[in-house]
Backbone as XML, in Angstrom:
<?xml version="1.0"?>
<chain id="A" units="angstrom">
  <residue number="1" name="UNK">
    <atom name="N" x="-6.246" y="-20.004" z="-79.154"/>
    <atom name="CA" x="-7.323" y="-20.345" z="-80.082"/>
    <atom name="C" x="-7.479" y="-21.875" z="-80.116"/>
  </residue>
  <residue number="2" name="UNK">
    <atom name="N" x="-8.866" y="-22.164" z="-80.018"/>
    <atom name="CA" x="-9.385" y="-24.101" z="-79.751"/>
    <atom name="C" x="-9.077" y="-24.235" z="-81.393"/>
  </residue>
  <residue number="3" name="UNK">
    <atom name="N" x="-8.741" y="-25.490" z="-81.765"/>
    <atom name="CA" x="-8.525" y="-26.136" z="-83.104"/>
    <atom name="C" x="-9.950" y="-26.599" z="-83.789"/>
  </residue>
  <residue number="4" name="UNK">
    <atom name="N" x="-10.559" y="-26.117" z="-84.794"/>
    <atom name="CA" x="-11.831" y="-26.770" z="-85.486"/>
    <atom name="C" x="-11.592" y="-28.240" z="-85.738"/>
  </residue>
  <residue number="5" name="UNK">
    <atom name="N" x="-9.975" y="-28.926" z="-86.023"/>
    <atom name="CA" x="-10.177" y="-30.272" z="-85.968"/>
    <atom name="C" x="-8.963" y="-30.929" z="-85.776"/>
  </residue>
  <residue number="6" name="UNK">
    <atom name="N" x="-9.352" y="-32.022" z="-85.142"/>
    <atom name="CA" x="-8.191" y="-32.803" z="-84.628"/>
    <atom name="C" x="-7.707" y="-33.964" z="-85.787"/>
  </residue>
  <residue number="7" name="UNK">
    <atom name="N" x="-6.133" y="-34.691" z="-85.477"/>
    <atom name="CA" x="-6.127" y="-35.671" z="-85.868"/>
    <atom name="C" x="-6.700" y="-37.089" z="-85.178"/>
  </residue>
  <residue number="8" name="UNK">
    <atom name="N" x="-6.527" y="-38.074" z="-85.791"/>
    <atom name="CA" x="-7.251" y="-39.108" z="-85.202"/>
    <atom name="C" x="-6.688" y="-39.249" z="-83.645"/>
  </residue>
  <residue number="9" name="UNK">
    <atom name="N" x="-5.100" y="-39.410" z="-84.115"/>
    <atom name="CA" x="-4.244" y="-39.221" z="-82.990"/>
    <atom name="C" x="-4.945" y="-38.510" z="-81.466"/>
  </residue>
  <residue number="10" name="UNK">
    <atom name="N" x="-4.824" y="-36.993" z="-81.868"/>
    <atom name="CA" x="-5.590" y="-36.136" z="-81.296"/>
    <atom name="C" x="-6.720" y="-36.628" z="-80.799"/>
  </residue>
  <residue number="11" name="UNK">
    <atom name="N" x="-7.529" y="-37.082" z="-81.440"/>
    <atom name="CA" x="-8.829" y="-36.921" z="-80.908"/>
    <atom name="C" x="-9.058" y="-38.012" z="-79.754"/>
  </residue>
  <residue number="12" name="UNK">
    <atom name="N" x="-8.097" y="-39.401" z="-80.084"/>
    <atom name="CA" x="-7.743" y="-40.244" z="-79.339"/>
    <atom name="C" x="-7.101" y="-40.035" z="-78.035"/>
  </residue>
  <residue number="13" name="UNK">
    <atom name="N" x="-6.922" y="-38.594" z="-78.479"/>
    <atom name="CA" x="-6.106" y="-38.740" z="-76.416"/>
    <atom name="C" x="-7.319" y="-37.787" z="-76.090"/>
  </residue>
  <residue number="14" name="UNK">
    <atom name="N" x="-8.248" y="-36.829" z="-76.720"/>
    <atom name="CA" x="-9.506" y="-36.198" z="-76.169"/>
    <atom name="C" x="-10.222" y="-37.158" z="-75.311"/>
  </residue>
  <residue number="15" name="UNK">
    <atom name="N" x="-10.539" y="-37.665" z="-76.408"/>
    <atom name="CA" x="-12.080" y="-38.903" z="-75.792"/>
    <atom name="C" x="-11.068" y="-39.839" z="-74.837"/>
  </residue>
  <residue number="16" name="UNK">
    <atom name="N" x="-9.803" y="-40.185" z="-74.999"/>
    <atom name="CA" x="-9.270" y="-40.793" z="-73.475"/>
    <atom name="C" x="-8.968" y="-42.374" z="-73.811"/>
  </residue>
  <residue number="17" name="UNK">
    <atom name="N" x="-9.469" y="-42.606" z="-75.309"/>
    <atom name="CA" x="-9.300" y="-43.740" z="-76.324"/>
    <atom name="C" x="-7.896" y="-44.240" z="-76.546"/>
  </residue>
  <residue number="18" name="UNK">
    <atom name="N" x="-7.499" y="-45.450" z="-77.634"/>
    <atom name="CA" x="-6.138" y="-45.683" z="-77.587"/>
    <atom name="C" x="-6.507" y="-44.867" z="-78.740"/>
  </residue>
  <residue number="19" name="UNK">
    <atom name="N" x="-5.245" y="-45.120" z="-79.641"/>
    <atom name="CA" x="-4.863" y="-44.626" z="-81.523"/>
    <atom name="C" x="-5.693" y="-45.937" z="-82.303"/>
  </residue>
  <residue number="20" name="UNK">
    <atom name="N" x="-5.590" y="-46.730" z="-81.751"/>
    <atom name="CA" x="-6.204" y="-47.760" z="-82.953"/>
    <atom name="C" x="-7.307" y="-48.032" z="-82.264"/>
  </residue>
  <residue number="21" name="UNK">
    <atom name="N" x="-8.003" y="-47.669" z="-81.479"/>
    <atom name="CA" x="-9.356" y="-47.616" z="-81.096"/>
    <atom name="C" x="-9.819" y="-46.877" z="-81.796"/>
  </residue>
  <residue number="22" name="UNK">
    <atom name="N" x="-8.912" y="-45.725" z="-81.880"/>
    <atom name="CA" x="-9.939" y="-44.447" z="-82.684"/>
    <atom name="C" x="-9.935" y="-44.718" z="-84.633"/>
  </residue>
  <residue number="23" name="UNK">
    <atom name="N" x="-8.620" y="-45.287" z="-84.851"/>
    <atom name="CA" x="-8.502" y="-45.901" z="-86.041"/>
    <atom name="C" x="-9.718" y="-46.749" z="-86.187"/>
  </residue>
  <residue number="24" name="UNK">
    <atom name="N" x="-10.327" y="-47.428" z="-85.282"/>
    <atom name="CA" x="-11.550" y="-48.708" z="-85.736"/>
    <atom name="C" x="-12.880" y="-47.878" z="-85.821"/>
  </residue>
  <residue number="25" name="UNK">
    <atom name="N" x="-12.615" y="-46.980" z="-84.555"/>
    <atom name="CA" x="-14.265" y="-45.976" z="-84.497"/>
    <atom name="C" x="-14.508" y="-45.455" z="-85.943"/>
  </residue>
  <residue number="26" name="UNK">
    <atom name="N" x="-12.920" y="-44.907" z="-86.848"/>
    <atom name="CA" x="-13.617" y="-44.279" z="-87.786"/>
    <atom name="C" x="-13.490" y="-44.908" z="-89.087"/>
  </residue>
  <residue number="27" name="UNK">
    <atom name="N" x="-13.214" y="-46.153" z="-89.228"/>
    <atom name="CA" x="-13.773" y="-47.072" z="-90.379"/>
    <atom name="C" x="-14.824" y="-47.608" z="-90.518"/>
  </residue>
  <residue number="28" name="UNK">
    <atom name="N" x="-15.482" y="-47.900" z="-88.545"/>
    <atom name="CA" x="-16.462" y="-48.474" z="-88.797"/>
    <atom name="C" x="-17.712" y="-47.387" z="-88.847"/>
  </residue>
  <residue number="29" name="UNK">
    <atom name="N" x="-17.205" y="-46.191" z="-88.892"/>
    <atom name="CA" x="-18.570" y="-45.157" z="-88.851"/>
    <atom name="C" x="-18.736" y="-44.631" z="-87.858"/>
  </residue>
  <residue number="30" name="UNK">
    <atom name="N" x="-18.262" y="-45.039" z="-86.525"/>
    <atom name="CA" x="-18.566" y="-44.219" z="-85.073"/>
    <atom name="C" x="-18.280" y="-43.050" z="-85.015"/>
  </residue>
  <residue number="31" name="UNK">
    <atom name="N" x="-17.190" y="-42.685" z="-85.570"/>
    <atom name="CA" x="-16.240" y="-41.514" z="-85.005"/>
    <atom name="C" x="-16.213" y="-40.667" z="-86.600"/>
  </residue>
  <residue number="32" name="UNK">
    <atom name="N" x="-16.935" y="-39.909" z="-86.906"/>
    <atom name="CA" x="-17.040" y="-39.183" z="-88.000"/>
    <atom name="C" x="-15.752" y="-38.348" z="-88.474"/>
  </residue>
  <residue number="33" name="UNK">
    <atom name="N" x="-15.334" y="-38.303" z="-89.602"/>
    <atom name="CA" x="-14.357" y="-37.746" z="-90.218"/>
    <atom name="C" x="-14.236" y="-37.072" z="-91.276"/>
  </residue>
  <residue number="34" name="UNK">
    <atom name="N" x="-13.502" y="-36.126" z="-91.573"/>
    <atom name="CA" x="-13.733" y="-35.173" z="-92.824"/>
    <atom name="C" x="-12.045" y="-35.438" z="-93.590"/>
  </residue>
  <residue number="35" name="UNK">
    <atom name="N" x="-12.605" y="-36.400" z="-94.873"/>
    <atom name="CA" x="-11.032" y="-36.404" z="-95.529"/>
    <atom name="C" x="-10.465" y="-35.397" z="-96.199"/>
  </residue>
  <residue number="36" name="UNK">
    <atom name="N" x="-9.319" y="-35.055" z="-96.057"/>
    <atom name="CA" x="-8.708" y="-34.016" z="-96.731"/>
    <atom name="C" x="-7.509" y="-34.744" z="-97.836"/>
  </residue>
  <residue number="37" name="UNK">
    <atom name="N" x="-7.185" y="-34.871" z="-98.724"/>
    <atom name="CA" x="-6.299" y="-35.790" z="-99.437"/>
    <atom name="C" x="-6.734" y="-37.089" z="-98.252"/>
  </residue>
  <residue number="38" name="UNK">
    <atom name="N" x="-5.126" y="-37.664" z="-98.268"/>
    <atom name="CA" x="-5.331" y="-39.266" z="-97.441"/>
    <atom name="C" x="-5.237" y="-38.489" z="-96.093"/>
  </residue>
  <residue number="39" name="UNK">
    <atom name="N" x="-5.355" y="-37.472" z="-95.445"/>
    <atom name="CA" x="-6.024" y="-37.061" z="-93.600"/>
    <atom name="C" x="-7.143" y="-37.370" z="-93.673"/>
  </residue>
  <residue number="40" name="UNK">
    <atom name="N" x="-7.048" y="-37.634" z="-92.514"/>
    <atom name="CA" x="-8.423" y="-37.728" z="-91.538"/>
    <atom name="C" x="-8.923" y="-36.830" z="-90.514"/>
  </residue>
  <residue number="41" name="UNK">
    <atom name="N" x="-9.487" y="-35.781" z="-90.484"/>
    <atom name="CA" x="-9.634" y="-34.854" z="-89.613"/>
    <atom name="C" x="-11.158" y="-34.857" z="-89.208"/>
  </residue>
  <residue number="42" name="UNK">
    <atom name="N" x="-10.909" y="-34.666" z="-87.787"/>
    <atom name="CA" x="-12.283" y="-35.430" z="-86.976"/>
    <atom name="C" x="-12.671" y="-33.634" z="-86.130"/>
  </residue>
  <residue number="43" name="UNK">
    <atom name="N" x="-13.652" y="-32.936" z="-86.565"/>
    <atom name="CA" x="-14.648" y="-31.948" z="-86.003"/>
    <atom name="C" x="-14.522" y="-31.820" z="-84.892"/>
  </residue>
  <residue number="44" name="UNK">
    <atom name="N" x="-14.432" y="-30.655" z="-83.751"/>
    <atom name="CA" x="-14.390" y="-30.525" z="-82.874"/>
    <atom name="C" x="-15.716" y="-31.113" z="-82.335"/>
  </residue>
  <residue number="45" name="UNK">
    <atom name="N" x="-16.566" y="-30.386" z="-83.190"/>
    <atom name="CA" x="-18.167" y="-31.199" z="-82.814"/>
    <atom name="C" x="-18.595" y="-32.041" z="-82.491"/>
  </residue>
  <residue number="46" name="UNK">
    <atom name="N" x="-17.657" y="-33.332" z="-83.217"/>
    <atom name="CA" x="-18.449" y="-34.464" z="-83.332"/>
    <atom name="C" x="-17.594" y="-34.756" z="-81.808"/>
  </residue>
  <residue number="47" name="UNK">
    <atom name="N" x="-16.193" y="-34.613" z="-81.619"/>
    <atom name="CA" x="-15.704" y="-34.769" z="-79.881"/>
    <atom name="C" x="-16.448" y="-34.265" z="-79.218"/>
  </residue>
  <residue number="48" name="UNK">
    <atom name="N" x="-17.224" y="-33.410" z="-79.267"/>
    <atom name="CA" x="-17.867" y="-32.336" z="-78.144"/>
    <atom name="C" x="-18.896" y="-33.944" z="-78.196"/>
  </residue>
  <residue number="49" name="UNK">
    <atom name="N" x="-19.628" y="-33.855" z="-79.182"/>
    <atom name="CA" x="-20.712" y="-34.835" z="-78.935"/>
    <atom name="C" x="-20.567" y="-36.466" z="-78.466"/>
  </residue>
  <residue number="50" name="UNK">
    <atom name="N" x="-19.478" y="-36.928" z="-78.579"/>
    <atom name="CA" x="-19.405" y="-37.670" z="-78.192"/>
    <atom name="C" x="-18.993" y="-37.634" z="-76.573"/>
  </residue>
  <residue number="51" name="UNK">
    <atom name="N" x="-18.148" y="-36.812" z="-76.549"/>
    <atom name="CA" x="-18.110" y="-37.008" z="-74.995"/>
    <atom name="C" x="-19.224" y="-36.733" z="-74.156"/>
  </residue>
  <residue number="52" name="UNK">
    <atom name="N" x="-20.281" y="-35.575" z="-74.611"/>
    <atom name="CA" x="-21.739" y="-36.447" z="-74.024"/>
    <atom name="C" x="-22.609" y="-36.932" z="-74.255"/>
  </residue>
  <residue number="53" name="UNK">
    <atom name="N" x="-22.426" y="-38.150" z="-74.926"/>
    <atom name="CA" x="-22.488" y="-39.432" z="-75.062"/>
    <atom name="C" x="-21.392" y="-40.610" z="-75.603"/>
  </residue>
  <residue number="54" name="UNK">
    <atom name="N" x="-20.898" y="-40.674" z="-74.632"/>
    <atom name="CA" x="-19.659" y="-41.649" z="-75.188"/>
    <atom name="C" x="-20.136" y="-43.143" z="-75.224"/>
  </residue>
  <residue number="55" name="UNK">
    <atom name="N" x="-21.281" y="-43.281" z="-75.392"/>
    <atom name="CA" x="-21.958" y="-44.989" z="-75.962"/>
    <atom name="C" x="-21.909" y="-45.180" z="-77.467"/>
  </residue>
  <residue number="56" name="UNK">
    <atom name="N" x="-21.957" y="-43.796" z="-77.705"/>
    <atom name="CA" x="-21.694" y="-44.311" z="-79.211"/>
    <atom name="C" x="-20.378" y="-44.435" z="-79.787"/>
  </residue>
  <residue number="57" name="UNK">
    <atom name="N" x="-19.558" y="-44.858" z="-79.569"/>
    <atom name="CA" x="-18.041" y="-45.124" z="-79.813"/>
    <atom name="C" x="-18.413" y="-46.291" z="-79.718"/>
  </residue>
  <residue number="58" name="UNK">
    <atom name="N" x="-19.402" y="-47.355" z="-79.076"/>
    <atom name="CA" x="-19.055" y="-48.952" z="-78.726"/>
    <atom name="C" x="-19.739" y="-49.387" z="-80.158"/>
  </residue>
  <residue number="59" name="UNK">
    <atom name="N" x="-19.712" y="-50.394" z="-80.169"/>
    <atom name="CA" x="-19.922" y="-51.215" z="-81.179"/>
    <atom name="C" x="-21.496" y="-51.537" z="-81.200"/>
  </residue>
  <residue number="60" name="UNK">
    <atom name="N" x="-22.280" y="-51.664" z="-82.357"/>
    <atom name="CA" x="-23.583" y="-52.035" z="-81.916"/>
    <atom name="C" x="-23.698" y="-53.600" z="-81.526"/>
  </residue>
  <residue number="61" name="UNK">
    <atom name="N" x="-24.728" y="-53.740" z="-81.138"/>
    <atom name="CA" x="-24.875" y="-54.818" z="-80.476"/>
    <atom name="C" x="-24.986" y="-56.601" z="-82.141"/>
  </residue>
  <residue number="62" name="UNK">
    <atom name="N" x="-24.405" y="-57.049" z="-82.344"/>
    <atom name="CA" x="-24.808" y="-57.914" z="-82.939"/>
    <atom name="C" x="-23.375" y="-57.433" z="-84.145"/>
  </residue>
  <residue number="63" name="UNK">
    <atom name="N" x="-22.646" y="-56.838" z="-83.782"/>
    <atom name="CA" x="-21.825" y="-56.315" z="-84.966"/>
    <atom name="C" x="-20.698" y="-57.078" z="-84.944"/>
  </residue>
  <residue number="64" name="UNK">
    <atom name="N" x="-19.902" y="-57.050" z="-86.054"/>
    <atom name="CA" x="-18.692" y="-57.795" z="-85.685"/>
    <atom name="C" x="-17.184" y="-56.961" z="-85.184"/>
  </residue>
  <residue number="65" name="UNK">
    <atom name="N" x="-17.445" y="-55.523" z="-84.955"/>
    <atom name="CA" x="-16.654" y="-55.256" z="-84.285"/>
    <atom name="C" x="-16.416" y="-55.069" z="-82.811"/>
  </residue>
</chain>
């Protein structure tokens, strides 16, 4: 059985990311997350979608991250 959601951890070795890459994607809003107490659990969905399109993980243009 596929998992409905990963940890950040997790999702960080999906998309092929480091851990604190994926830590920055989802403070700054890239990488969508569903809090549960203090977890962070990231949708299979939103991995599905990003991996086709993995531009949106980068930073926008003019941003300071």
């Amino acid at each position: 059985m596929e998992t409905e959601t990963y940890s950040v951890s997790q999702a960080a070795q999906v998309l092929g990311i480091g851990r604190n890459a994926a830590y920055e994607a989802v403070r700054a809003g890239r990488l969508k997350c569903l809090r549960v107490g203090v977890k962070c659990r990231i949708p299979r969905a939103v991995i599905q979608r990003l991996l086709e399109n993995p531009r949106a993980l980068r930073p926008a243009k003019g941003s300071d991250a």
